[in-house]
Structures are given as structure tokens and as C-alpha cells.
N, C-alpha and C positions, 0 to 999 in steps of 0.2 A: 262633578260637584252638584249640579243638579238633580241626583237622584238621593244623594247624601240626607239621608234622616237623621237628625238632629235639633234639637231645640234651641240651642242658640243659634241655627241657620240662620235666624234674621236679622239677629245682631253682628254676624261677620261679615252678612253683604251688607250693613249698616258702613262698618270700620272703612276707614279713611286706605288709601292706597300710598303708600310708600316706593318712596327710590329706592333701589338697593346698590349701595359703595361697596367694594368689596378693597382690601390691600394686594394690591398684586405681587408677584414672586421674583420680580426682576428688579425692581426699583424701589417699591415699597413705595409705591405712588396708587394713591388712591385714586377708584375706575370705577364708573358706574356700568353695572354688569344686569340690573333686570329691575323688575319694579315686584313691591310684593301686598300683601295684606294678610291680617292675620285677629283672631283674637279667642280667649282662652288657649286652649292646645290647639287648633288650628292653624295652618300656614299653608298660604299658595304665593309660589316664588316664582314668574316667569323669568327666565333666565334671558337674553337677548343672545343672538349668534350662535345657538348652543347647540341647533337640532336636537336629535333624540338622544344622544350620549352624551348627558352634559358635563362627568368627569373626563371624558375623553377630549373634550373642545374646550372644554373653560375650568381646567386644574386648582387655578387659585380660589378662584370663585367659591367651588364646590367644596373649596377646604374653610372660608371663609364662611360659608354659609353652615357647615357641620361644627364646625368651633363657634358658631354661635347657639344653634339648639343644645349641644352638650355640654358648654359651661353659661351660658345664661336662660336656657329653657323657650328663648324666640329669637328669631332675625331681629338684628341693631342695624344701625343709621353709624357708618364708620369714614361719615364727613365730618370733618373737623367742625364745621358751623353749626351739624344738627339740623343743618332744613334738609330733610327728606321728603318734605310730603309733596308727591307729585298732585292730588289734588290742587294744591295750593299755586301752582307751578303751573297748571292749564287755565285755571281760575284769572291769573294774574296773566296769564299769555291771549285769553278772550276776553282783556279789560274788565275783568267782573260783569261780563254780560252786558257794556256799555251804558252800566247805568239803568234798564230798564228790563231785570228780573233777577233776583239773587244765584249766584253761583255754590251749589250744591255738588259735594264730591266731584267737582271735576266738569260738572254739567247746569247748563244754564236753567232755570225754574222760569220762564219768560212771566212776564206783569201782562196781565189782560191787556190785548189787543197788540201784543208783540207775539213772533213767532221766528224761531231758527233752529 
């Protein structure tokens, strides 16, 4: 990704980082299977538990994830409530940085004279 020329590169490492749910093939219970980001035609999907053959180790997933680029054109958010956004999710797990520096994508912006 780092070597990737591109002009909206700075606006994809801008974009917010997403959970990714996927329906699983046994129960039809929704699983959270990897976290993603994405914007314009872009997408980077780490998949969790998958090693290097991720149809081989995570079947639903990987159908889940190709039914989405080929009938909606990007990875969806396939939790019922819609909150995906794991920024918001670390943001809210570090207290919003306790008060003393704004929490940015996931990461704390500390206030002069704060540090972590």
C-alpha cells in the first residue's frame, strides 16, 4: 500500500476504519470476521484468523465479502444496528482520550502538556 501511486492516497488513509460483519453459513448469525477501509474503488479488508488462504479458512466470509463488491461495488456494515465504525469503538474504549486531547480515527491528538 505504501508504494501505491495514487492521488486520492491521502484521502483513503484519511477514511474512517470499519468492522466487518459478515452472515455466516451455518446459522445465519452474524460474525465479526476483520476490520476494513475503503474509499472510491479502493478497499483493504484484514480478515482475522484467516492466514494466507483466506477462502480456504473463512468460506462465508469470503463469499460475504465478494457479494458485496459485485452487487454493491464496496464492503457493507451487515450488523443489524449499523455501528461499524471501529474508530468509534477505540475512541469510546480510551474514554475519548479522558477528557484532555480529541480522539482522531481511533487515536488520541493529546492537548499541550498531555502525553500517551
Amino acid at each position: 500500500m505504501k508504494k501505491l501511486k495514487w492521488a486520492e492516497m491521502p484521502n483513503f488513509h484519511a477514511s474512517s476504519r470499519n468492522l466487518y460483519y459478515y452472515v455466516s453459513d451455518d446459522n445465519n448469525e452474524v460474525r465479526l470476521g476483520g476490520n476494513f477501509k475503503q474509499h472510491k474503488n479502493l478497499s483493504l479488508l484484514i480478515v482475522y484468523a484467516a492466514g494466507h488462504l483466506v477462502p480456504a479458512t473463512q468460506l462465508a466470509l469470503s463469499r460475504n465479502m465478494l457479494g458485496d463488491i459485485i452487487t454493491k461495488n464496496a464492503l457493507q456494515c451487515h450488523k443489524a444496528d449499523g455501528k461499524c465504525s471501529l474508530d468509534e469503538r477505540v475512541c469510546a474504549a480510551m474514554n475519548n482520550c479522558t477528557g484532555h486531547g480529541d480522539c482522531v480515527q481511533g487515536r488520541c491528538k493529546c492537548s499541550a502538556g498531555y502525553f500517551g
